[in-house]
C-alpha positions in Angstrom: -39.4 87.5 133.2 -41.1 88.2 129.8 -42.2 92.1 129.2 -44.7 93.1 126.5 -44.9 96.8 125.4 -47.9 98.3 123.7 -45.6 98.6 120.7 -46.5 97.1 116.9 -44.1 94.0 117.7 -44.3 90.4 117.5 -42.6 89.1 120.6 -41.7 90.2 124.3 -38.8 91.3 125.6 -37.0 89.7 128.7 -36.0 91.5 131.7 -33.9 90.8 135.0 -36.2 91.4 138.5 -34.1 93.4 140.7 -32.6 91.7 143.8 -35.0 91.1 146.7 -38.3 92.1 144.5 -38.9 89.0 143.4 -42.4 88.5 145.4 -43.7 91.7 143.2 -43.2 89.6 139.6 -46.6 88.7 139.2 -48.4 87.7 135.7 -50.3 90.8 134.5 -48.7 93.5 136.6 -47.3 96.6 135.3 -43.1 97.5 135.1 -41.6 100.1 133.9 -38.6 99.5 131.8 -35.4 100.5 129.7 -36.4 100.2 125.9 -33.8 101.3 124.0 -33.3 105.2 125.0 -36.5 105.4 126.4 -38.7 104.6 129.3 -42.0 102.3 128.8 -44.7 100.9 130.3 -44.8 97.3 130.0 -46.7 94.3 131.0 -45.4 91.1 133.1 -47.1 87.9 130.7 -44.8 85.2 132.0 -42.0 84.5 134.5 -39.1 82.4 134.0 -35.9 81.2 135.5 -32.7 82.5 134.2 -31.7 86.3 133.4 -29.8 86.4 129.9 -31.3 86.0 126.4 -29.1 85.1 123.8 -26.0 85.0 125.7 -26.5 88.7 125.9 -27.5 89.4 130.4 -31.2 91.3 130.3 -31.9 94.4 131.4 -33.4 94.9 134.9 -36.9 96.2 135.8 -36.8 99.9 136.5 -39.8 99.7 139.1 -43.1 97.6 140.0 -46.1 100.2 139.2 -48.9 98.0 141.0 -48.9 95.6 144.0 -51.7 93.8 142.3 -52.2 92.4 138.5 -53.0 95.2 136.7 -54.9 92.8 134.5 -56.0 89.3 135.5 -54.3 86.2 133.9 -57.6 85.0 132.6 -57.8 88.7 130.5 -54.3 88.5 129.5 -55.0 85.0 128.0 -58.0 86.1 126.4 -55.9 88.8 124.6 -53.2 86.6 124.0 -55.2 84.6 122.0 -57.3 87.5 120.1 -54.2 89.3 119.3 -53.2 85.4 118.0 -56.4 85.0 115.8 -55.9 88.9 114.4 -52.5 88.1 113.2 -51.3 91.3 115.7 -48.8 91.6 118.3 -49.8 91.3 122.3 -48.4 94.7 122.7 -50.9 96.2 119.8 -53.3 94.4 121.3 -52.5 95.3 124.8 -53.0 99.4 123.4 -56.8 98.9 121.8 -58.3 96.9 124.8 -56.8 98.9 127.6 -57.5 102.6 128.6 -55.0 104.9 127.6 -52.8 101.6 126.2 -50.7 100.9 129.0 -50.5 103.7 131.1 -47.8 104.4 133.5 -50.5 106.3 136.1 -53.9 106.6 136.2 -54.8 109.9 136.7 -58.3 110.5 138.3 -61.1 112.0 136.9 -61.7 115.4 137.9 -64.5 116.0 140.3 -67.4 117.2 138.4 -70.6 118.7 139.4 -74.2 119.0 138.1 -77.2 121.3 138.5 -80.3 119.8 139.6 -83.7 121.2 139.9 -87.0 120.4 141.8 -90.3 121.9 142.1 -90.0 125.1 144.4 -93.3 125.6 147.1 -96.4 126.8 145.7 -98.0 127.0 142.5 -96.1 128.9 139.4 -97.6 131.9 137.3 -98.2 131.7 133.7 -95.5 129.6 131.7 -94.8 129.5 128.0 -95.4 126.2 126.4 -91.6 125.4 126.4 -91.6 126.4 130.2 -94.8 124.2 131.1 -92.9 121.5 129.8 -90.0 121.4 131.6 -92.2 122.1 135.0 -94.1 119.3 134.1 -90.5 116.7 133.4 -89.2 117.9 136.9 -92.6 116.9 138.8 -92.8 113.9 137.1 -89.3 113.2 137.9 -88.9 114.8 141.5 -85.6 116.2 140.9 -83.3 116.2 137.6 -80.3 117.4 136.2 -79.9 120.5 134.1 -78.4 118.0 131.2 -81.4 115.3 131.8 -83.9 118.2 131.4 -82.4 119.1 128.1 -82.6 115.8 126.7 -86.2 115.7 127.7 -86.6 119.1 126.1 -84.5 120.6 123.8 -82.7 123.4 125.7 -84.5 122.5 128.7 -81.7 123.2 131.2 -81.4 126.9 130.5 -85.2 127.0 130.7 -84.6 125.4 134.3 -82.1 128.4 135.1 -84.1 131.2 134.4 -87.3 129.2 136.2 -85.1 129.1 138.8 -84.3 132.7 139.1 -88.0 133.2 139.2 -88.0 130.7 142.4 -90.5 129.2 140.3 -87.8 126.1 140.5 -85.0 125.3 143.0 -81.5 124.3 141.8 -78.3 122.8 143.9 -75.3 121.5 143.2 -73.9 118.2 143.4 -71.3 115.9 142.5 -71.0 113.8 139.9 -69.3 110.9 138.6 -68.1 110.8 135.2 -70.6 112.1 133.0 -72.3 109.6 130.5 -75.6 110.2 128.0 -78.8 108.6 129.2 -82.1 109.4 128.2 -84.4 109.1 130.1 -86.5 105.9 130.7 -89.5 104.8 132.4 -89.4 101.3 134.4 -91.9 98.8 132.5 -90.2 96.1 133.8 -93.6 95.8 136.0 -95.9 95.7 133.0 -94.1 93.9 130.7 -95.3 90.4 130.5 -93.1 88.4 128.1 -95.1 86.5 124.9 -94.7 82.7 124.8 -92.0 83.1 122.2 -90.1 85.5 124.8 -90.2 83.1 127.5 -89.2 80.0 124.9 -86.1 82.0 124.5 -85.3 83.1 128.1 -85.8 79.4 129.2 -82.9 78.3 127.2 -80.4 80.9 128.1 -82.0 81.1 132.2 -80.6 77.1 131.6 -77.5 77.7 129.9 -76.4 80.1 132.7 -77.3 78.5 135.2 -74.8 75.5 133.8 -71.9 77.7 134.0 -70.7 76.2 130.8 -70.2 77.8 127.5 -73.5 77.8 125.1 -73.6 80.1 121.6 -77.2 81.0 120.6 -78.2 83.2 117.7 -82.0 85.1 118.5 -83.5 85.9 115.2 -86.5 88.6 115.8 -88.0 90.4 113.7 -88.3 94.6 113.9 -90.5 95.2 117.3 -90.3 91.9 118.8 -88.7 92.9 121.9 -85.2 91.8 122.0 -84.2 94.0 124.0 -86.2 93.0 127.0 -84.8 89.3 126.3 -81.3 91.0 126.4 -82.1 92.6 129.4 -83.9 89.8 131.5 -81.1 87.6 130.3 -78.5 90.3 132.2 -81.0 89.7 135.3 -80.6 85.6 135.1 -76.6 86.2 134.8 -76.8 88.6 137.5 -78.4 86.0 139.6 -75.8 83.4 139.2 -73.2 86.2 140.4 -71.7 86.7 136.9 -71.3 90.0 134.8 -72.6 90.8 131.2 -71.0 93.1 128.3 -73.6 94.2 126.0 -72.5 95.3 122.8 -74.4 97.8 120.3 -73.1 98.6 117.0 -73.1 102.3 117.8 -71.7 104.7 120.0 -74.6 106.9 119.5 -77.0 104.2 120.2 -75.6 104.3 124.0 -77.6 106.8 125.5 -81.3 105.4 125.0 -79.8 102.2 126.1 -78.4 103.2 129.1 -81.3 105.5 129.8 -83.3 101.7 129.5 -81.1 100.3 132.1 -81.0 102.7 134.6 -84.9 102.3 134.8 -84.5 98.6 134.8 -81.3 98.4 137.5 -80.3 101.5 138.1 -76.7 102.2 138.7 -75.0 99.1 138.2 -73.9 99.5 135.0 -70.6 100.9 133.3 -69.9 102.1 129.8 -67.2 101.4 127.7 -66.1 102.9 124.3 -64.0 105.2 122.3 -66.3 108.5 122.4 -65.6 108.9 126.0 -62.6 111.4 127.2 -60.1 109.5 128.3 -60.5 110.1 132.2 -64.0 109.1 131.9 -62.8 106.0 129.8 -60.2 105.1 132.4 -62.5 105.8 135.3 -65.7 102.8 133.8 -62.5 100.6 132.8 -61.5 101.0 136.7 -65.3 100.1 138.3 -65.3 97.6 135.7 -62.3 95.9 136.7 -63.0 96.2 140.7 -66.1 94.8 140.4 -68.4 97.8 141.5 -71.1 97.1 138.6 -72.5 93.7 137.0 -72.9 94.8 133.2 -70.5 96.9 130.4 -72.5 98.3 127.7 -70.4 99.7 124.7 -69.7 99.3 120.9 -67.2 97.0 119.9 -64.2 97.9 122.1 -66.2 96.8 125.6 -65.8 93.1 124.6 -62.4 93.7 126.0 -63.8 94.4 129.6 -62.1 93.4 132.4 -64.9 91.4 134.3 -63.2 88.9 136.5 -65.9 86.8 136.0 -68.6 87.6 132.6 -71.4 84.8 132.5 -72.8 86.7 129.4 -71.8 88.5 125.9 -74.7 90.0 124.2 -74.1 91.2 120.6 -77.1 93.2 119.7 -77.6 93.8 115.5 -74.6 90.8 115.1 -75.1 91.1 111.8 -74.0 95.0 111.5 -70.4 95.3 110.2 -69.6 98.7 112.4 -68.6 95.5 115.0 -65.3 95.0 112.6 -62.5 97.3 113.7 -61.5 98.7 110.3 -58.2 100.4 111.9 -55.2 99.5 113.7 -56.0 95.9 114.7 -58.8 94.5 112.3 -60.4 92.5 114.9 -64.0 91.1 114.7 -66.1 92.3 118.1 -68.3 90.0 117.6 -66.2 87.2 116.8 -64.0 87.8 119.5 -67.0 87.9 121.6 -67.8 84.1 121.0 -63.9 83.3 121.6 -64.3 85.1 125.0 -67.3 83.3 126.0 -65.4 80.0 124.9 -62.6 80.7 126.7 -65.0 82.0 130.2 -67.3 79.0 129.8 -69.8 81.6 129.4 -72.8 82.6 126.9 -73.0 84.6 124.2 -76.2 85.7 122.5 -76.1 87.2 119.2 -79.2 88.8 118.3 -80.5 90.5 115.1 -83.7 90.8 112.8 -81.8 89.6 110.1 -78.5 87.3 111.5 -75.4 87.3 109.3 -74.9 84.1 107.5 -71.6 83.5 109.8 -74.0 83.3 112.5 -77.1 81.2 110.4 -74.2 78.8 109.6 -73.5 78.3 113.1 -77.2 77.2 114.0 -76.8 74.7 110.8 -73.8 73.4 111.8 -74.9 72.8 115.9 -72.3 75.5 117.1 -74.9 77.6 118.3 -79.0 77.3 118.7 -81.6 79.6 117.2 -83.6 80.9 119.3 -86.9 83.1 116.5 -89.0 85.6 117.8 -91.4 85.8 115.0 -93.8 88.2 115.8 -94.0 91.7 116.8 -95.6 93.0 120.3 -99.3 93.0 120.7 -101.4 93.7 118.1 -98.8 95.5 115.4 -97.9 93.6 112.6 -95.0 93.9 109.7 -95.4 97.1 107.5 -96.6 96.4 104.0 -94.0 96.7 101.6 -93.8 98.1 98.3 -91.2 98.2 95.3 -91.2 101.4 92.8 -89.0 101.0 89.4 -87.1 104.1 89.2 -85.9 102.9 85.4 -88.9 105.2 84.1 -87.4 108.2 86.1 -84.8 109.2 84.1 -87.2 112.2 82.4 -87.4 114.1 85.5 -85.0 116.6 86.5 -83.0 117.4 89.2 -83.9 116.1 92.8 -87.1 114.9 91.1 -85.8 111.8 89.6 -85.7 110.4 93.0 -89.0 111.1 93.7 -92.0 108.6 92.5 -95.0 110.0 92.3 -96.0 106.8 94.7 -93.6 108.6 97.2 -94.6 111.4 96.7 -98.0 110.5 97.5 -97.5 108.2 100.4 -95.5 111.3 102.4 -98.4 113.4 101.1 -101.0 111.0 103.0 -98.8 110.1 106.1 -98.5 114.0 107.0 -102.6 114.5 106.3 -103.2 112.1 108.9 -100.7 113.6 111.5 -98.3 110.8 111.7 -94.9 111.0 110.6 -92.3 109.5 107.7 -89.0 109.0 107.5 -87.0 108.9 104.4 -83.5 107.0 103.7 -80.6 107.4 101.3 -77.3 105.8 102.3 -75.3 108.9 101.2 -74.8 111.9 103.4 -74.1 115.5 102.0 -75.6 117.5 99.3 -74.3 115.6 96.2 -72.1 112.4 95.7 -70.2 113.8 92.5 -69.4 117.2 90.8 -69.2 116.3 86.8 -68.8 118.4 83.6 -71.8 118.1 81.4 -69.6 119.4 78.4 -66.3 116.3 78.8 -67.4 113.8 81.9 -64.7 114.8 84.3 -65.7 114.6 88.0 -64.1 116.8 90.8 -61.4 113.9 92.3 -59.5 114.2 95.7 -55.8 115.4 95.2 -55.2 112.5 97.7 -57.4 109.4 97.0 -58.6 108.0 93.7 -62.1 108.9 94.7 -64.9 111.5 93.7 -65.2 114.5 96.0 -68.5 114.8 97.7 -70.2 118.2 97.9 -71.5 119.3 101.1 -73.7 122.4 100.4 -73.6 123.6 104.3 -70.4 124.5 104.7 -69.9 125.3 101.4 -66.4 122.8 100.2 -66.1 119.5 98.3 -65.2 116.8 100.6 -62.8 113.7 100.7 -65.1 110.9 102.9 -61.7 109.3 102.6 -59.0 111.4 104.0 -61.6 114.6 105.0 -59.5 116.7 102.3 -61.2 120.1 101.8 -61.8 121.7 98.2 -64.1 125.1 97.0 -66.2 123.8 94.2 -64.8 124.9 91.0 -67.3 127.4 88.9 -65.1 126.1 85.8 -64.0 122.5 84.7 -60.4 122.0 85.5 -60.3 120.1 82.4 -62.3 121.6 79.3 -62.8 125.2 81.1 -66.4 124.4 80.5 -68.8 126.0 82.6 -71.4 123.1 83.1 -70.3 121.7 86.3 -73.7 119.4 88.1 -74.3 118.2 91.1 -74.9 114.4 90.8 -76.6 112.1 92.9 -78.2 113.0 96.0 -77.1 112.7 99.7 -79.2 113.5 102.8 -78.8 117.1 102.7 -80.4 117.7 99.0 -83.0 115.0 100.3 -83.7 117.5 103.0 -83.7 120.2 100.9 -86.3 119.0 98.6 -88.2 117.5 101.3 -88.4 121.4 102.8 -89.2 122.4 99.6 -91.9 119.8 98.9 -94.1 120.2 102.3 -93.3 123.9 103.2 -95.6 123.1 106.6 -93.4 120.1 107.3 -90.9 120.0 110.2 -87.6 118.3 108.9 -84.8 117.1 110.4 -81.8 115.2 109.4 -79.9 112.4 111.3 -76.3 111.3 109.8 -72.8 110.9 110.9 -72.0 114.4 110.2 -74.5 115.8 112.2 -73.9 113.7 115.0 -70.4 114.9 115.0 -71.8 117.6 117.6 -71.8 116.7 120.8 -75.3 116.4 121.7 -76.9 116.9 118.3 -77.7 113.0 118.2 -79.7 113.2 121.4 -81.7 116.5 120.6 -83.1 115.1 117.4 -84.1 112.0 119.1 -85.6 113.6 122.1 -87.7 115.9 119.4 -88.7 112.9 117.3 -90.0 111.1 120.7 -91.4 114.8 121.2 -93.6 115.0 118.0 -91.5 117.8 117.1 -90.4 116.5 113.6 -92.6 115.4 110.7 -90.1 114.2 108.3 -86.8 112.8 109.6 -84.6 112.2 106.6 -81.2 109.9 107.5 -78.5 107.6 106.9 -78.4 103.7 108.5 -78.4 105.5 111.9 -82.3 106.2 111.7 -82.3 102.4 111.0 -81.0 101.0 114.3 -83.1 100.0 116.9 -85.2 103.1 117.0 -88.8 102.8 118.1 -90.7 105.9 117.0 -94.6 104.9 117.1 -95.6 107.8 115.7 -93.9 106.4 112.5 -96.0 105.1 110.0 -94.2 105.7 106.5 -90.8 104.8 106.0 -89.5 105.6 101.6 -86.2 104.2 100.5 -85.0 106.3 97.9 -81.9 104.6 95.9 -82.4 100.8 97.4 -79.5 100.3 94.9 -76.3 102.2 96.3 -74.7 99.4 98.6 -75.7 96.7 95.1 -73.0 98.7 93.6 -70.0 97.6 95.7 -67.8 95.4 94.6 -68.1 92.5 97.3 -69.7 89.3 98.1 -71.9 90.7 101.2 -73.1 93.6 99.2 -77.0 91.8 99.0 -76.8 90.6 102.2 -75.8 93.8 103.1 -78.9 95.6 101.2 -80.9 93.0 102.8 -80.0 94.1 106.1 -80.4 98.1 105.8 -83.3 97.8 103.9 -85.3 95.2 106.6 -84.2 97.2 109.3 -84.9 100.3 107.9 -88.4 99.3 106.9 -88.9 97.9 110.4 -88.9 101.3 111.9 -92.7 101.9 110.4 -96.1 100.6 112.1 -94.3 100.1 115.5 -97.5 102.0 117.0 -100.9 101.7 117.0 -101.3 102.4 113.6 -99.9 99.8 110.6 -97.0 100.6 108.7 -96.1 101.2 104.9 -92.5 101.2 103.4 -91.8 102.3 99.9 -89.0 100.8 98.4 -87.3 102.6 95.0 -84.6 100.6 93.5 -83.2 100.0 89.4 -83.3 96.6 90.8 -86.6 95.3 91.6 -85.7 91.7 90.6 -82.9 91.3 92.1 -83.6 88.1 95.1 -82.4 90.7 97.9 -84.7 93.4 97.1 -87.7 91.0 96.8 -87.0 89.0 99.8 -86.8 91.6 101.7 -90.2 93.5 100.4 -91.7 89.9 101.4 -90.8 90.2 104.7 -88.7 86.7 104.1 -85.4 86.0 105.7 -85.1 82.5 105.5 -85.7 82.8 101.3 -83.0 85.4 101.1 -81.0 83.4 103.4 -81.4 80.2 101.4 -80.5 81.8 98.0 -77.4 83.4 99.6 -75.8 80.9 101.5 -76.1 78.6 98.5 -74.7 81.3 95.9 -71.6 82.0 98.7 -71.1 77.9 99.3 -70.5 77.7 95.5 -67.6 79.7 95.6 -66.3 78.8 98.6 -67.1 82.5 100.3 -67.5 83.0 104.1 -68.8 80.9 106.1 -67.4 78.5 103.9 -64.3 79.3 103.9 -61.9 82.0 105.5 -60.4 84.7 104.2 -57.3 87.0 104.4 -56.9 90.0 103.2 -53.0 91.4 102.8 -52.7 95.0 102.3 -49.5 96.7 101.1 -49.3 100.6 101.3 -46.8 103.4 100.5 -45.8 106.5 99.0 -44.2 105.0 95.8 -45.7 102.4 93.7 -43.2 100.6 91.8 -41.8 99.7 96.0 -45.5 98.8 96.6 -46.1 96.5 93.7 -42.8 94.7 94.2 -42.8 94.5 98.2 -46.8 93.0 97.6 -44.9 90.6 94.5 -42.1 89.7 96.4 -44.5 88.3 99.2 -46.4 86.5 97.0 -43.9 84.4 95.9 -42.4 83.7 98.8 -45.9 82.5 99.7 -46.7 80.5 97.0 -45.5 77.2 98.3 -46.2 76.8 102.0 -49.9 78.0 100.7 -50.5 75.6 98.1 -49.1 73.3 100.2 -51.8 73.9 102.8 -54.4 73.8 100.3 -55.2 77.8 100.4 -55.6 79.8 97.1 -54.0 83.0 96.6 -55.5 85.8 94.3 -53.5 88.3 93.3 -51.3 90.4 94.2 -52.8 93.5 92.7 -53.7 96.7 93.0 -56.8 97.2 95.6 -60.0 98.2 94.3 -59.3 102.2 95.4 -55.7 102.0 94.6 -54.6 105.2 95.8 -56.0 106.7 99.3 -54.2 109.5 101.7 -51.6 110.3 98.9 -50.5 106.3 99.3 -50.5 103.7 96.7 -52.8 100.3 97.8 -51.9 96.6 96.4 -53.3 93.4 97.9 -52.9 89.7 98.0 -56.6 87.6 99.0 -56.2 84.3 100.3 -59.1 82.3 100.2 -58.8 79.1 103.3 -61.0 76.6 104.1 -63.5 76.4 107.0 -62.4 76.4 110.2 -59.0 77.3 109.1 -56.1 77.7 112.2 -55.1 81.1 110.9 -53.3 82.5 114.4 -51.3 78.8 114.6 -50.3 78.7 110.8 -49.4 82.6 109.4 -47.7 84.3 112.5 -44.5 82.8 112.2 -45.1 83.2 108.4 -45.9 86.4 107.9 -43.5 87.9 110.7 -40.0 88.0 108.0 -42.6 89.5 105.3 -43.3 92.7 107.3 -39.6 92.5 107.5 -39.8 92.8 104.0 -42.0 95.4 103.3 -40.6 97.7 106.0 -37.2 97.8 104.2 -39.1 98.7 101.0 -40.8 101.2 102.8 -44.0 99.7 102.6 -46.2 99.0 105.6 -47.9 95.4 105.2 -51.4 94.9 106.8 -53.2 91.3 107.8 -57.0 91.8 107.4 -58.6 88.3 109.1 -61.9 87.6 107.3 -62.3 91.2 106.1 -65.0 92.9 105.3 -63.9 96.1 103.7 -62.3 94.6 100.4 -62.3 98.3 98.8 -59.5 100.0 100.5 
């Protein structure tokens, strides 16, 4: 029989099933087995008759670890052909899509308990403000969890303690299941009553499913025209057929409110999936998953591996954000891999967004998939109004200042008179993007990556964003001995610092990646923004997605610029995306919107488009400009990486490969650029060339380069150089 291990290599070993166990060789169950010196886990993926390989007799299975596939054949195919398609081997594959890799046990969780409160008899004495409110979350809710109260108020469950000390509350104890983030959500379901356009959309896919076929569709809707309430009656209609549903988000942290949403809707039948949980937790959703105990997976990229027997429905919500291309290990493409899946199920996929990537726009032009448009917002709100501020005539101001207009200025001024609240975006977090000598130039670079240091005034250090190197800022250049060192640029916490500064009254609070790196910091500044308990909220792209704050009305872009800069073909589309998005979080109340948008750019077709609330334009102009030069989606790429510690090995291992190359490519009409150094040429103390091969459409990458490449990483490993496939990448920096 033939044995994978979750091991980087390309082909599976063959083993010998001990006399008299040959009932227990199923596909897909686990074995453990002699590797080498060692002891592995591996995975059955095919029998076959005969027990030598290569004249040489096989090995024999050291024991049977389940008396049931340990994952289905229809899975196992599914991840034979992704790990195909990513140019990786089954056995990598086999370690990112399953808990753990392939492990030789499952441990169980740990019990866990929770605290949970409910009103105690009679009428309580005089409560603080903070106090009344938690009183007032555990009547409304009956009874609640000490971590549910605090994510209804910050620091509610130690106000619940001490209430209940005072008998004012009573507490017990119970178990728990694996603990997972949900804020809390009121059922609307009732109330809800879909718009026309809704139920246009809901028609197609309640038809689709009902099929039991395979149908693609692509749901553009703008900001605050209720996707997610399509996403989640389509879960109902592919719960009603008796079929599952993985929902993907872009973002881990975006998990909680979504959950939170679902619980009210369908309350617990639904699992979560992704790499922020501990790993008993992990193992323990993979496990309910897998026996069938809930109907829908929600998770970032990683849950499209699920192990559903039977998923009627993928839902990719923001398709168009790149966080659903795995940028480590196995470059795989959630999304993408989604639509294989579906394939591959006869199932449907639904790839939503306000602004759909032009893979997904070309799909819908080319009949692959059908777009479904939700054109309008909810009710009575409408779009914000949009407007662009040149920041060319800034360059007098000093300081912070220079990336303040007086129009934003003014516009944060008014939006606070009136009680509402702003939020305010720059797509750089820290306190300054460079440190730079006034006197000779020279900026403060990582000792391990060819990259400016980034200074993060909190903790005090200059950091690496690259390899999280550490460095005290210098009082003197290390290159003049001059003494005028500057902070240049600005990242989210100078913006909050001026912002502080600015409106002294002003409650500000900041939301990027490294404050969510707390556990439970992301929730608490959400739960106070839905609280009214921050006037300014001053962020990253994560205030961008799928937020709905009414109480918004002002959204101010500061540098509209910053992702321009990048040296890649989606760069615009890109801008387009963060900066429609981020404008769609204004006017989602009562109230209409404004969004102030400061660029050096203000002609430039992404920036305008996107002020003119005009998708299809942008769209137009940039799948012509990437059709011209035969850019995705009209044509595939590949993206070879070579890495090591020495670059005269790097350069010829990358050189080397390219002419060995040279003629099966041309041959199959695909144009090689390079090899040369990558754009960052030097990251974690290793030197970076690359080779881009540009493909035509539809190109058969996993049947044409696997047995290709496989003799080239033989190449590079006896240089000492690791070789990397990158399928359609989408990082061509590193």
């Amino acid at each position: 029989m033939e044995v994978a291990v979750p091991l980087p290599i390309d082909h599976p070993f063959t083993y010998r099933v001990p006399s008299g166990q040959e009932a227990r060789a199923r596909v897909g169950v686990r074995v453990l087995v002699p590797f080498g010196r060692q002891k592995v886990t591996g995975l059955i993926t095919a029998l076959a008759d005969g027990s030598t390989l290569g004249g040489r007799e096989a090995r024999e299975v050291l024991s049977f670890l389940d008396e049931e596939p340990y994952v289905s054949s229809a899975h196992l195919a599914f991840l034979y052909a992704a790990a195909r398609e990513c140019l990786a081997p089954l056995g990598e594959m086999l370690r990112a899509a399953l808990p753990g890799g392939l492990p030789r046990r499952a441990a169980p969780a740990a019990p866990r308990t929770e605290t949970v409160y409910r009103a105690a008899e009679g009428s309580p004495a005089a409560l603080t403000p903070k106090q009344r409110r938690v009183y007032a979350a555990v009547l409304e809710a009956g009874e609640i969890s000490s971590p549910d109260l605090s994510a209804l108020v910050p620091g509610g469950g130690d106000v619940a303690r001490r209430l209940a000390a005072k008998g004012i509350l009573a507490g017990s104890v119970r178990m728990k299941s694996p603990a997972l983030s949900a804020s809390p959500f009121p059922d609307t379901s009732g109330a809800l009553v879909p718009t026309s356009h809704q139920e246009a959309a809901l028609a197609k896919t309640g038809v689709a499913l009902a099929s039991g076929g395979f149908a693609a569709f692509v749901l553009h809707g703008i900001t605050g025209s209720g996707k997610t309430e399509v996403y989640l009656r389509a879960v109902e209609q592919a719960r009603l057929t008796g079929r599952q549903t993985v929902y993907l988000i872009p973002e881990i942290a975006l998990t909680p409110q979504l959950l939170g949403r679902v619980r009210a809707r369908f309350g617990e039948g639904a699992a979560v999936l992704h790499s922020g949980l501990p790993p008993a937790e992990r193992a323990h959703q993979w496990r309910r998953i897998r026996a069938g105990e809930v109907f829908l997976c929600i998770g970032a990229r990683s849950a499209v591996f699920s192990p559903f027997s039977s998923p009627g429905l993928f839902i990719v919500d923001e398709e168009h954000d790149s966080a659903y291309k795995q940028e480590e290990g196995i470059r795989y493409q959630a999304r993408d891999l989604a639509v294989m899946r579906a394939r591959m199920e006869g199932a449907v996929v639904l790839l939503g967004s306000a602004t759909p990537s032009a893979e997904s726009i070309r799909l819908t032009r080319t009949g692959e998939a059908e777009l479904l448009s939700l054109p309008e917002r909810i009710g009575t709100r409408h779009l914000p109004e949009i407007s662009i501020v040149d920041l060319k005539g800034q360059s007098a101001r000093r300081g912070a200042d220079r990336y303040f207009s007086s129009a934003l200025e003014d516009a944060v001024e008014e939006t606070l008179s009136r009680g509402e609240k702003a939020m305010l975006f720059v797509n750089r977090r820290g306190y300054a993007p460079a440190l730079t000598c006034l006197d000779c130039g020279t900026t403060v670079q990582c000792r391990n990556c060819q990259v400016s240091l980034t200074f993060h005034k909190q903790d005090g250090v200059l950091l690496c964003h690259y390899c999280s190197a550490k460095e005290i800022p210098p009082e003197r250049c290390g290159s003049c001995d001059g003494h005028k060192v500057a902070q240049v640029g600005i990242g989210t916490e100078r913006l909050v610092a001026w912002a502080a500064r600015r409106w002294k009254d002003a409650r500000v609070a900041r939301l990027d990646s490294d404050v969510g790196r707390k556990r439970g910091s992301y929730e608490e500044i959400l739960s106070r923004m839905h609280g009214g308990e921050v006037d300014i909220l001053v962020g990253t792209q994560l205030i961008a997605k799928g937020h709905d704050f009414p109480e918004v009305t002002f959204v101010g872009v500061l540098l509209a610029d910053l992702s321009l800069s990048f040296p890649d073909f989606r760069s615009a589309e890109r801008t387009f995306q963060i900066l429609t998005q981020v404008s769609g979080r204004a006017g989602r109340g009562d109230r209409p919107g404004k969004v102030i948008i400061q660029t050096l750019s203000p002609e430039h077709v992404c920036i305008r488009k996107a002020a003119e609330h005009d998708f299809h334009g942008f769209m137009e102009a940039e799948l012509a400009e990437r059709e011209a030069l035969d850019y995705p989606p009209f044509g595939r790429m590949l993206l070879l990486r070579f890495w090591g510690p020495k670059l005269e090995r790097v350069q010829e291992a990358a050189e080397t490969v390219a002419e060995t190359l040279s003629r099966p490519l041309s041959e199959a009409g695909i144009r090689m650029l390079g090899p040369a150094p990558s754009p960052i040429a030097f990251v974690k103390k290793k030197h970076r060339y690359q080779i881009l091969l540009k493909m035509p459409p539809r190109f058969a990458v996993g049947d044409f380069f696997p047995e290709l490449l496989r003799p080239m990483r033989e190449v590079a490993k006896k240089a000492g150089v690791r070789m990397e496939a990158d399928v359609d990448p989408y990082n061509l920096m590193i």
